[in-house]
C-alpha positions, 0 to 999 in steps of 0.5 A: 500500500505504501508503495502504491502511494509513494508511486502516485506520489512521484507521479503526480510530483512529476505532472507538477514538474511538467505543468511547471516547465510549460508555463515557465516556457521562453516566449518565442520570436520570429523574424516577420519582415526585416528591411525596414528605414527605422520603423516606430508605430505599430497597429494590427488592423482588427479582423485581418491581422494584418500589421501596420508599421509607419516608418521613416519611408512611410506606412506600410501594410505586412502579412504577417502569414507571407511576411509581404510588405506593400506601401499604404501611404507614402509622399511624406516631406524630404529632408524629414526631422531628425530624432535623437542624441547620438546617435541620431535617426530620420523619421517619419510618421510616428504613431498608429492606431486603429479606430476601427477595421476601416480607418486608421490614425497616423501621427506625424513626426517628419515636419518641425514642431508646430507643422506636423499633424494627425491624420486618418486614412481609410485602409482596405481589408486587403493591400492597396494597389497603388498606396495613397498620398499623405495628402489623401487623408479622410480627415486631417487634425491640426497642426498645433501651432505656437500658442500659450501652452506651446510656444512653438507647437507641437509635433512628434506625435509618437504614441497614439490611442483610441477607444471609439470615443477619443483620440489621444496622442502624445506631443513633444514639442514643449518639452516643459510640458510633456502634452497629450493632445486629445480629439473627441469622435462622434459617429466616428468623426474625429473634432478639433485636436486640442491640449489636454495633459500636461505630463511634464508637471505633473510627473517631473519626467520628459517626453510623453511615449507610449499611449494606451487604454487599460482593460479598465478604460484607464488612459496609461501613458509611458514616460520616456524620459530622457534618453541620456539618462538611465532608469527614469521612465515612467509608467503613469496612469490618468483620470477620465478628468485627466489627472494624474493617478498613479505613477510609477518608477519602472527602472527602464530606460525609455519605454517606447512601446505599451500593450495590453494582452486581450486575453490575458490582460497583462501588460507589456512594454518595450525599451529602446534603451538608448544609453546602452542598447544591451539592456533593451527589449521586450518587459512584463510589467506590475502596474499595481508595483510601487515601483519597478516591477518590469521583468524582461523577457526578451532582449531587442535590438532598439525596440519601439512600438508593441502591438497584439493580434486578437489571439494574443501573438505580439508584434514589435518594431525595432530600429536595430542598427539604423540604415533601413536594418529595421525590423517586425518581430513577432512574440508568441507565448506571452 
């Protein structure tokens, strides 16, 4: 008797051990598409699957089952703005977002501040046969001149969001206050783009980034900070009133890139890591952590924006070296 249940013993302790090892598993990555001049926003269309990424040459459409990439909307200035503290890199448009299957939003970065605006472009189900001009956009908001918020304006729209109600994108063109712009939609149609929050002040911390909706309609912005100095970004959350609720002190670098699991839940971030690329790459976040709470789970050469699917695969972006060795990598297994 006792050695039939020091047999069931083993077993059940070697069940455990397996269930274990399974759930401890490395998420896995795949190359879906490389090439790419320095890539930043990155949206999955609702119902397709397929993976917007806007880059310095524009925005553009992959399949991420054939790994083909096609132009969607091209024509953006030259020269266009440059970004960053040594090294330094072109860019072009910035932020992506879905409002729904038909119609996505773009957030400039080629112009200078105060010039450059927010588009919406109505997308196909399938690759463009020719792709559309910037000028083409359905509906076009800003830009957000000199004013007495922003004595020079805004621009560098890197993150944007939308959850049918509003749009929101972060601006850093006064780098005294770190806004976020916010557009209001009805049936749709998106109103006048206007200041909203102010996050410089009420964090202490430079350059609002990553933009997203918790599963709780929160609005979360990732504070990038800057990119010269280690660990100062932030993870901050917002009122419907727009004020600040929760800050949190991540330990990351710049983070560039928020998304949240649709199934799970969980959230995730990227970070660039300009200051030493070595540590970059893909974290699980605590957002109820004090602070910290960021465990990396994927190193990655300069990743920007992150994005899921609708089963829970995880598209990124990444610079990597520059000179057009950009990259979309796919996350399984979070």
């Amino acid at each position: 008797m006792l050695k039939n249940w020091k047999s069931l013993f083993l077993a059940k302790a070697a069940l455990l051990t397996l269930a274990c090892s399974v759930s401890a598993a490395e998420p896995t990555v795949k190359v879906v598409v490389d090439g790419l001049d320095n890539p930043s926003g990155i949206a999955v269309q609702p119902g397709t699957g397929h993976v917007f990424v806007a880059s310095h040459a524009g925005v553009h459409r992959v399949d991420p089952k054939s790994g083909k990439l096609t132009a969607e909307v091209t024509g953006y200035p030259e020269p266009t703005d440059i970004y960053g503290k040594g090294p330094k890199y072109p860019v072009g448009p910035l932020g992506l977002a879905f409002i729904n299957k038909e119609w996505l939003v773009v957030g400039d970065g080629s112009r200078v501040d105060g010039e450059e605006l927010v588009r919406i472009y109505k997308v196909g189900e399938t690759p463009a046969a020719k792709p559309q001009k910037e000028a083409d956009a359905a509906q076009t908001l800003g830009p957000i001149g000199p004013c007495d918020e922003s004595p020079k304006g805004e621009g560098n729209f890197y993150g944007v969001a939308t959850n049918g109600k509003s749009i929101f994108v972060t601006c850093n063109g006064d780098d005294t206050k770190g806004w976020v712009a916010h557009a209001a939609l009805t049936d749709g149609k998106a109103g006048k783009l206007t200041l909203k929050i102010a996050t410089k002040p009420a964090t202490n911390v430079d350059a609002p980034g990553p933009v997203a909706f918790a599963p709780n309609g929160k609005l979360v912005v990732g504070q990038i900070g800057e990119v010269n100095q280690a660990g100062d970004s932030l993870l901050t959350v917002y009122s419907d009133k727009g004020e600040l609720e929760t800050k949190i002190a991540l330990g990351l670098n710049d983070i560039c890139g928020l998304a949240y699991h649709p199934k799970s839940g969980k959230l995730f971030a990227t970070d660039f890591s300009w200051i030493d690329a070595a540590k970059g790459g893909l974290f699980e976040l605590d957002p109820k952590a004090k602070e910290g709470g960021a465990k990396k789970l994927v190193g990655l050469d300069k990743p920007t924006g992150c994005a899921f699917d609708a089963d829970g695969t995880l598209y990124i972006a990444t610079f990597g070296a520059g000179e057009k060795k950009g990259q979309i990598v796919k996350v399984s297994g979070l």
